[in-house]
C-alpha positions in Angstrom: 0.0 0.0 0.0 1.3 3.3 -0.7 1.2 6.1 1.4 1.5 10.2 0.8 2.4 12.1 3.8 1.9 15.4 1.8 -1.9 14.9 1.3 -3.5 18.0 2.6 -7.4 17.7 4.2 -8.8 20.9 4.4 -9.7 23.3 1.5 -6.8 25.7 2.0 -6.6 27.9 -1.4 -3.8 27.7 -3.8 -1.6 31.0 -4.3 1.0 28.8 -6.7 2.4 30.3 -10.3 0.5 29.1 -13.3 -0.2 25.5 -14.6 0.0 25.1 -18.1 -2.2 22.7 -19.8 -0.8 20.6 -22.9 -2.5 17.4 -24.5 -1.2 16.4 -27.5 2.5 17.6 -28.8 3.0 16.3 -32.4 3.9 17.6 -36.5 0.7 15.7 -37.2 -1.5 17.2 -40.3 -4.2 15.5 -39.5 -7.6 17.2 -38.6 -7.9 18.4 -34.9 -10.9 19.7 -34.4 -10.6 20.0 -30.3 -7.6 22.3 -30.9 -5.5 20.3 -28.2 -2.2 19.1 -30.6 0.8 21.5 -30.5 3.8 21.5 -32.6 6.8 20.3 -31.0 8.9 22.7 -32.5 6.0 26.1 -31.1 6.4 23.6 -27.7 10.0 24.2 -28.0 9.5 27.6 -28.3 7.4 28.2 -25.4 9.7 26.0 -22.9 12.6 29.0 -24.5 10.4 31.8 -23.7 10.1 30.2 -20.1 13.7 30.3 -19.6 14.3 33.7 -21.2 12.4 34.8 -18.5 13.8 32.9 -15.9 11.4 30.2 -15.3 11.2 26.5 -14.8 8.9 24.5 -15.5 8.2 22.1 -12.9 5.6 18.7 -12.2 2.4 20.1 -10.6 3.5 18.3 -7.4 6.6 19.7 -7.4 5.4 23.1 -7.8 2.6 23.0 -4.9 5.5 21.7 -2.7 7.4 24.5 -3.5 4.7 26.4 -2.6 4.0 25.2 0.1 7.3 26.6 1.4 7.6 29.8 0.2 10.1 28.6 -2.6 7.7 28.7 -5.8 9.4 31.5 -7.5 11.0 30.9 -10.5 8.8 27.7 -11.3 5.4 27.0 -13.4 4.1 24.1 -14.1 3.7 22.0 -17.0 1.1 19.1 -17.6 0.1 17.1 -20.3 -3.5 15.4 -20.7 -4.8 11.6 -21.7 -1.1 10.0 -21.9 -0.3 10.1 -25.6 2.4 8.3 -27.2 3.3 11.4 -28.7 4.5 12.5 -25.6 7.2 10.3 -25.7 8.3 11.0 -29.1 8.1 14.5 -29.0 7.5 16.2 -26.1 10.2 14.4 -23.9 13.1 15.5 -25.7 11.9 18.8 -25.8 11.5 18.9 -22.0 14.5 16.8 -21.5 16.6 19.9 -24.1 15.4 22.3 -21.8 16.2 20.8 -18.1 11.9 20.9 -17.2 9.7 18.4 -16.2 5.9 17.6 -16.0 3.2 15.6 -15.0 1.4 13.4 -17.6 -2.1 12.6 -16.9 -3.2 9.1 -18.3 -6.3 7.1 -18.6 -5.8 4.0 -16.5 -8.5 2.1 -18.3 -7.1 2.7 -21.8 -3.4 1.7 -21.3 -2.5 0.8 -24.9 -5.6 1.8 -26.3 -6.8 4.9 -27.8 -8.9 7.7 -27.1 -12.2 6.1 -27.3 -14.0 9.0 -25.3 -13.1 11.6 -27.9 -15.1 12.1 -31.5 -11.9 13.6 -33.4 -9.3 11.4 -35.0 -8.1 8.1 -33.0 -4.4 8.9 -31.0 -2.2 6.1 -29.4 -2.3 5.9 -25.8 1.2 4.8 -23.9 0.8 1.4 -22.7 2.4 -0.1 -19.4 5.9 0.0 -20.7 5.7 3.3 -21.7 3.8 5.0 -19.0 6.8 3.3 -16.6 9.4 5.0 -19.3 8.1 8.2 -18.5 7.8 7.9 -14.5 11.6 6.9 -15.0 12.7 9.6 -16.9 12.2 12.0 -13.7 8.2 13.0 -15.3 5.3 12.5 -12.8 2.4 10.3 -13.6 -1.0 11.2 -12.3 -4.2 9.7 -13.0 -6.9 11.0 -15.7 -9.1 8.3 -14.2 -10.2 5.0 -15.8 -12.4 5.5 -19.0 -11.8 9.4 -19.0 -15.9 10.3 -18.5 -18.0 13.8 -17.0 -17.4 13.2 -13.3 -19.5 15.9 -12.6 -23.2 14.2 -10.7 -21.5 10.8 -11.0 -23.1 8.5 -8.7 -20.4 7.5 -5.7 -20.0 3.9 -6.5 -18.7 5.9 -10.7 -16.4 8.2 -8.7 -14.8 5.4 -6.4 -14.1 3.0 -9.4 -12.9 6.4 -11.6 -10.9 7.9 -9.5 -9.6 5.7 -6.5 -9.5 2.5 -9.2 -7.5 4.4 -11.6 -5.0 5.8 -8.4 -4.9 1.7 -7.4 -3.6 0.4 -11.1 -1.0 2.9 -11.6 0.6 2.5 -8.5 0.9 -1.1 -9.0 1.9 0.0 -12.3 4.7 2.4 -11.3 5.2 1.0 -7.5 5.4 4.4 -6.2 2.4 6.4 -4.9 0.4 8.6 -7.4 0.0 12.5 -6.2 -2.1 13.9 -8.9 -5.4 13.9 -10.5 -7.1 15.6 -13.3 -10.4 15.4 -13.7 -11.4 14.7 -17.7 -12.8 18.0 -19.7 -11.9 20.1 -16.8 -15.2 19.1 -14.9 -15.8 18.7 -11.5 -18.4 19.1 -8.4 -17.8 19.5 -5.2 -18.7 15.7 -4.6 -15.8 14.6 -7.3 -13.1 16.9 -5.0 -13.9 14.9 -2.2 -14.0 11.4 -3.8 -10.5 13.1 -4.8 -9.2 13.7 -1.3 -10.7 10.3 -0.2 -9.1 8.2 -2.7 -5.9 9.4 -0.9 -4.5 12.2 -4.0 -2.5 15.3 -2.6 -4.1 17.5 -5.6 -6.4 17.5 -8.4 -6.5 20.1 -11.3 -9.2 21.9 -13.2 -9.0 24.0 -16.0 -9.7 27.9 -15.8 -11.9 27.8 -12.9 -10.6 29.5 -10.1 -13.3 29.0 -7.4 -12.6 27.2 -4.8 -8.8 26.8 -6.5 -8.2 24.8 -3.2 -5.4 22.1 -3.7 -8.1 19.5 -5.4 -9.2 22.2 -8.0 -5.8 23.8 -9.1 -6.7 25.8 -12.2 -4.5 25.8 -15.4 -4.0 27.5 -18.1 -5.0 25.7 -21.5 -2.3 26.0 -24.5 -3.8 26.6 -27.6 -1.9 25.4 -31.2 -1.3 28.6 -32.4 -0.1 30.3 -29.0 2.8 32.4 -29.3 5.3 33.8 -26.5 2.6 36.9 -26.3 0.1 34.2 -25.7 1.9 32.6 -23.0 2.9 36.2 -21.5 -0.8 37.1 -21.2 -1.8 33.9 -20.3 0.5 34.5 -17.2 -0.8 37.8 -16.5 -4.2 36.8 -16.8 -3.4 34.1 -13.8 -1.6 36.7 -11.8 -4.7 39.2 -12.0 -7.6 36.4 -11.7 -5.3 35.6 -8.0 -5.4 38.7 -7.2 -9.0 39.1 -7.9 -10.3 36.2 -6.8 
């Protein structure tokens, strides 16, 4: 059984840097009609932009831990959704080039497969192997659940198999504990947070909502295919104010 002495149980709001929110990161023509695949080469120049301006991007557990302790400066954070192979290909060296990491979220249930829940063109999902090269290249691996549905008015016995089930096979998968979740389309209720907390996480991520934005509903910042480095510089600003603001 694995353990995470980190989880936190009360709704404390977050006050960390932004999250940046990837899927997809290939030279792919084909259609993409959900506007979630970026080039690896505009990736590339996004992670240069980061580091121009002296940042680092950073797992999401590793930034809320920096947070936690004052020492989040400097760092954003970087996540990819739905575990493409692509990520291995492509965005890995590009991290890897310039000295960041991430956290991958993968579908525990698909392991192999594809993306079944999606109506846009069929992607390869990493299987066992793979998922296990990423964890070992320094990347975290958090859990997108099992079959990647609307967990928003799930019924409890759907929320338990989705999101504690998915935490139970990737830990025997990677035999270290699992930290983070996201929950699929950015969708959530206050009953999915707290099947969240239960199933043992120490965070869970949204995307651009940023009420509570309590540890279980960190917001992120989605990256668009055609963002530039005055994309990702407003984006940035945006998050600063809507903190502020909020």
């Amino acid at each position: 059984m694995f353990h995470n002495s980190a989880i936190q149980t009360g709704p404390v709001r977050v006050t960390a840097p932004p999250v940046f929110m990837y899927h997809s990161i290939s030279p792919s023509t084909q259609p993409d009609p959900h506007r979630l695949r970026v080039h690896p080469e505009r990736l590339g120049r996004h992670l240069r932009l980061l580091r121009r301006l002296g940042l680092r991007g950073v797992s999401l557990s590793e930034l809320l831990r920096a947070n936690d302790q004052g020492e989040a400066d400097g760092l954003v954070g970087l996540t990819f959704d739905d575990g493409y192979t692509d990520y291995l290909e492509y965005a890995l060296p590009v991290l890897r080039r310039y000295g960041m990491t991430s956290t991958l979220y993968v579908v525990a249930g698909h392991l192999g497969g594809s993306n079944q829940w999606d109506d846009g063109p069929r992607l390869g999902l990493m299987d066992v192997g793979q998922v296990r090269e990423v964890s070992a290249a320094g990347h975290e691996v958090g859990s997108h659940t099992m079959t990647h549905p609307h967990l928003a008015g799930a019924a409890a016995s759907t929320l338990a198999a989705e999101i504690g089930g998915s935490r139970e096979i990737l830990q025997n998968v990677l035999q270290v504990g699992v930290a983070s979740f996201c929950y699929p389309y950015g969708e959530y209720d206050g009953t999915a947070a707290d099947a969240v907390r239960t199933a043992g996480y120490d965070n869970g991520c949204v995307i651009g909502d940023y009420d509570p934005g309590d540890r279980f509903t960190v917001p992120r910042c989605y990256i668009s295919p055609g963002d530039t480095a005055a994309h990702i510089i407003a984006r940035m600003i945006r998050h600063s104010l809507r903190l502020r603001l909020r």
